[in-house]
N, C-alpha and C positions, 0 to 999 in steps of 0.2 A: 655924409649928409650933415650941415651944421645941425646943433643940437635946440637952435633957437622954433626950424621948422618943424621937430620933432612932434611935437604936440599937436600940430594942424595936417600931418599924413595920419594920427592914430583917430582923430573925429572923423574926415572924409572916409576912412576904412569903415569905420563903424558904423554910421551913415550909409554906405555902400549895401552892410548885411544887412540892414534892417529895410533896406527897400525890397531887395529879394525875398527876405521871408514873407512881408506883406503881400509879394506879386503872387508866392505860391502857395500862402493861405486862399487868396482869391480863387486862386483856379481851383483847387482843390472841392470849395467850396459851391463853384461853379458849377462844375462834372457830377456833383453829388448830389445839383437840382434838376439834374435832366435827365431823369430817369428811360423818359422814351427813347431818346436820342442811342441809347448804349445798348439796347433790345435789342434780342434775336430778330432777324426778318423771319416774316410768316412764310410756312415752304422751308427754313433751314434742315438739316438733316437731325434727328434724336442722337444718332449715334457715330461712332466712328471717332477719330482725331479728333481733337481741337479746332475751333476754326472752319468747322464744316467741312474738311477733307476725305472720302473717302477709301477706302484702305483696300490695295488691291489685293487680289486673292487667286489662287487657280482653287477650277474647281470642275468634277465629272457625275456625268449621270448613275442615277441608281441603273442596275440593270437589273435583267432578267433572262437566267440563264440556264442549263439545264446542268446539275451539280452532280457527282457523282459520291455515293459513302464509301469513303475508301479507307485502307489503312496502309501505313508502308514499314519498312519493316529490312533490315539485312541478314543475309546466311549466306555460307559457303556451299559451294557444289561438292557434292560426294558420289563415287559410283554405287550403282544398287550393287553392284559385286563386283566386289574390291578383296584380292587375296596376295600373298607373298608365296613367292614357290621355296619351298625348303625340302631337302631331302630327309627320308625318313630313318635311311643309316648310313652310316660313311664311307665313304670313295671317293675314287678319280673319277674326274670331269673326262670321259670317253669322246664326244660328240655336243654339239650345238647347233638345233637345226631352225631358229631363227636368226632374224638381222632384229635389230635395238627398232623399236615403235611399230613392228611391223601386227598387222591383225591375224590373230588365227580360232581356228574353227574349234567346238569341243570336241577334247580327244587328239587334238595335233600332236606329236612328239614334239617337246620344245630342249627337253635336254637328257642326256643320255648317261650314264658314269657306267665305269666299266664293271660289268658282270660275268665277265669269262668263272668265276670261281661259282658264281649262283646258278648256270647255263651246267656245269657240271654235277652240281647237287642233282639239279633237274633230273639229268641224264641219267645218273645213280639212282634214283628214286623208281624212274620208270622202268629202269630194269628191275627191280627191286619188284615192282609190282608186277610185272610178267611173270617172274618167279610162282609169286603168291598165288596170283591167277590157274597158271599149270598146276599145280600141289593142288588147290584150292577145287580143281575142276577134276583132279585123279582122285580125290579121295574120296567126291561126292560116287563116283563112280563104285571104287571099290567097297564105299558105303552099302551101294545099291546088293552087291554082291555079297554081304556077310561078311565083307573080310576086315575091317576097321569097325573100332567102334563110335561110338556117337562122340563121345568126348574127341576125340581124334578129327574128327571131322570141323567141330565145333573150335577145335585151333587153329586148323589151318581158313577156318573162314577170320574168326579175328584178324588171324598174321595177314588176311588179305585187305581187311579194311584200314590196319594200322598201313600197308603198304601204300593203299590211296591214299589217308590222310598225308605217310610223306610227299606224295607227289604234289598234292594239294599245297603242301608249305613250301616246296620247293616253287613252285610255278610263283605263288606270293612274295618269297624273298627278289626272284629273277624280277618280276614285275616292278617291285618296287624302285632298283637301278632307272626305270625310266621316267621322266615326269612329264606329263600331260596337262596341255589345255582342262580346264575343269569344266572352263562354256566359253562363252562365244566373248573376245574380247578382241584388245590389244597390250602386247607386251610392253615392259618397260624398257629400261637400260641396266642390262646386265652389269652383274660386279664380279664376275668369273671367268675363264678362259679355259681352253681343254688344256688337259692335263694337271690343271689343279686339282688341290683334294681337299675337299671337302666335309665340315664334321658333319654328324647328327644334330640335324636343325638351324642350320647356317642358313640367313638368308644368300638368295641366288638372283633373284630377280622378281619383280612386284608386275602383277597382270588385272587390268582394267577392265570391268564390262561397260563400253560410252555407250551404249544406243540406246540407253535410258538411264537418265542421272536424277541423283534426288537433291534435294536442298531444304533444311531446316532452317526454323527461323522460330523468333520469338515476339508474343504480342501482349501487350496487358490481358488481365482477366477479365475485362470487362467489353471484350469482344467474344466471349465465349459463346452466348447466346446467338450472335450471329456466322457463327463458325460450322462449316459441313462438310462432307465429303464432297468433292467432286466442284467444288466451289474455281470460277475462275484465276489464275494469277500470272501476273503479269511481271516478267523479269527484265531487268536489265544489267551494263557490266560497264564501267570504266575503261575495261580493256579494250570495247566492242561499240563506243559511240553511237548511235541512231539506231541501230540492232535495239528489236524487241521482240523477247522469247515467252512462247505461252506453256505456262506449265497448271498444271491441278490437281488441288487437296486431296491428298494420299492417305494420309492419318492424322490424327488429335493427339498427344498426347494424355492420356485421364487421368493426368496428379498434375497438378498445379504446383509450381515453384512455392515453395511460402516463404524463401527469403526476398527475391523481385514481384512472388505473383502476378507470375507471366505464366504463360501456358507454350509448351513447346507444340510445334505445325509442322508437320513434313509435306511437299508437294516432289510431283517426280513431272519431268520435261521431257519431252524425245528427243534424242540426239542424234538422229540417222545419219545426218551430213557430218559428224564428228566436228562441229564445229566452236560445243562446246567441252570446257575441260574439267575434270577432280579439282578439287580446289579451289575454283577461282569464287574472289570475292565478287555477291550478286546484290542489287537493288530488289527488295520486292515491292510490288505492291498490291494489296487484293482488293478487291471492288467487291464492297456489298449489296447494290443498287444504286439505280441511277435514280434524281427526284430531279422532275419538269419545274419552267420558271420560277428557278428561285432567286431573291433577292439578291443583288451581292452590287459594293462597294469596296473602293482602293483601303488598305489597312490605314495608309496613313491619312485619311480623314478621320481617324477614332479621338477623339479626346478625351482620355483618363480623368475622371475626379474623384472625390471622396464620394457623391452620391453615386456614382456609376459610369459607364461609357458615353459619351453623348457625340454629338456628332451638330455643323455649322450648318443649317439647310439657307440655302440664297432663295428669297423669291421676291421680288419687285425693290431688288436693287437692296436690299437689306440682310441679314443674317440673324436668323433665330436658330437658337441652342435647341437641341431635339434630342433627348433621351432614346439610347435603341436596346434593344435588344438581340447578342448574336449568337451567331452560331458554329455552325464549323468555317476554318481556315482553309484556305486552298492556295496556294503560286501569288503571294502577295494581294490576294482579297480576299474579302469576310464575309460571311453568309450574314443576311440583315433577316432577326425572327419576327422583330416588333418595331413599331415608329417609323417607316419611310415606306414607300409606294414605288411603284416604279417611275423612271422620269421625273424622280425629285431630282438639284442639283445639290451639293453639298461641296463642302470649300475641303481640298486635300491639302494647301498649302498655305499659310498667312495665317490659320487658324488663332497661333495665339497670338494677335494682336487684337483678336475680338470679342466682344463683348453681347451678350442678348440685344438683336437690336440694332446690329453697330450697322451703317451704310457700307458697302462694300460697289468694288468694280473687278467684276471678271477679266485674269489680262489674258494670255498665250500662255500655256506649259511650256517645261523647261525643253529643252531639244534632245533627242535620244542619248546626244554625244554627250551628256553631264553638262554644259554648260548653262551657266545664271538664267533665268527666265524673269520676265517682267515680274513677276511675282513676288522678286526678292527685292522690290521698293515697295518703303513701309506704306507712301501717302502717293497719289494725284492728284492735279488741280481740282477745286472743286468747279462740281457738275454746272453745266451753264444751266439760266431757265429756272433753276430750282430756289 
């Protein structure tokens, strides 16, 4: 550009900005006289978005339900009698007269070791006391007749009662060679075979009584007052899906834990059909009463604050903040004590986008399947009419 038109592009420039600021001093000035012009319309919404948008929301009725006081609670199943077989002195495994799980009656033979040498003492003893017996019955005789004297007589009854007590410890040693059902159960799985030998106090095999099992469990202390004999409960098992087993309060424990303070609770269940087992991990749960129509909403309409829980009540298309008060928790809802009625509606989702007040539009719930639901758009057009 020659340097001659320099001077007369830097005035029309400058000339230029100063028409522009004059045009947007004006308007400026303009906008700031018409105050009515830039006014809410009457009918606009208090709350909600900017712009009068209202902000959608799901949201579910209060209900009224009948609640049960329950508590829940886990333990394992145990038999009421539960024993290991061990013999009581050492030998060979002679005989095996069960199969591994099989049930037997009290008093079964279940194992046998050999007592040929104990079956002998027996035999010696009893003759031993035949002896004693004959002596024993001659002398009372020849007593009778003057011919022995008292002291004489008086030995040979001893030598007759030491002769029965041998027999008596003989019969006990033979005895003990065999082992016996104690009561009514089902065997385990043996760890022995015949002909092994066996020490004194070896386990041999573990024997179950199932037709009635217990199960202990633990609860805070502050279910004590409502704890009894004979109280319903109610089991379940992981192993055993849809299966529900009724068992009932057996004992209390009466010393309280003072490291958890908790109180230990034993309940016993029938097991007739053997289809429960020792060991297995159980759900409990016990029911202290049931209480008629009580309030209950979705958890996640709660909303936490520093003053307290409070909760979004919708009614004529707007959202008021409602202070509650709750109660017990049950399968994702809450016992409402104080502040809602039944057939209020209250906002379970969009909550915090709102304010005391704020305009709201109820859209559809989310679908079973997790997927998005209208409710996860912040704004709507706004309302026609209004």
């Amino acid at each position: 550009m020659p340097s001659k038109n320099r001077p007369l592009v830097i005035a029309i420039a400058v000339i230029g900005l100063a028409c522009l600021a004059t045009f947007a001093w004006y308007a400026n000035q303009s906008g700031g006289g018409a105050p009515a012009a830039s006014a809410a319309k009457p009918g606009a919404p208090a709350g909600g978005p900017p712009g009068g948008f209202a902000t959608a929301v799901e949201i579910a009725k209060v209900a009224s339900v009948k609640l049960d006081d329950e508590v829940s609670a886990v333990g394992s199943l145990k038999s009421v009698d539960s024993v290991v077989l061990r013999p009581e002195v050492a030998g060979r495994v002679a005989a095996i007269r069960f199969a591994d799980g099989q049930k037997a009656a009290k008093g079964d033979v279940l194992i046998e070791l050999d007592a040929r040498t104990q079956a002998a003492e027996l035999q010696q003893a009893k003759a031993n006391l035949g002896l004693a017996q004959a002596n024993a019955k001659r002398n009372e005789d020849l007593y009778q007749k003057k011919f022995v004297s008292q002291r004489a007589l008086e030995e040979t009854q001893a030598q007759l009662k030491v002769q029965e007590a041998s027999v008596a410890l003989a019969a006990a040693k033979l005895d003990k060679m065999t082992l016996r059902a104690p009561f009514a159960g089902v065997v385990g799985l043996r760890s022995v075979s015949v002909g092994d030998y066996v020490k004194e106090g070896q386990e041999l095999v573990n024997f179950e009584g199932v037709a009635t099992l217990k199960v202990d469990f633990s609860l805070p202390e502050m279910h004590l007052a409502k704890l009894a004999r004979g109280q319903r409960v109610e089991l379940t098992s992981d192993a055993m899906p849809g299966k529900r087993f009724v068992a009932t309060v057996d004992a209390i424990d009466p010393r309280i834990d003072a490291n958890g303070r908790s109180l230990a609770v034993r309940a016993k269940v029938d097991n007739a059909d053997g289809a429960l087992r020792p060991g297995m991990f159980m759900r409990v749960r016990l029911i202290f009463a049931s209480r008629e129509n009580i309030l209950t909403i979705p958890e996640q309409a709660l909303v936490p604050a520093a003053q307290g829980i409070s909760v979004f009540v919708v009614s004529d298309g707007k959202a008021k903040q409602t202070s509650v008060n709750l109660g017990q928790r049950h399968a994702g809802s809450v016992e409402i004590v104080e502040g809602l009625k039944a057939g209020d509606s209250v906002v379970t989702a969009g909550q915090l986008k709102l304010r005391d007040g704020a305009q709201v539009k109820p859209v559809e719930a989310a679908a079973p399947d997790g997927t998005s639901s209208k409710a996860a758009m912040a704004e709507t057009r706004p309302a026609q009419g209004r």
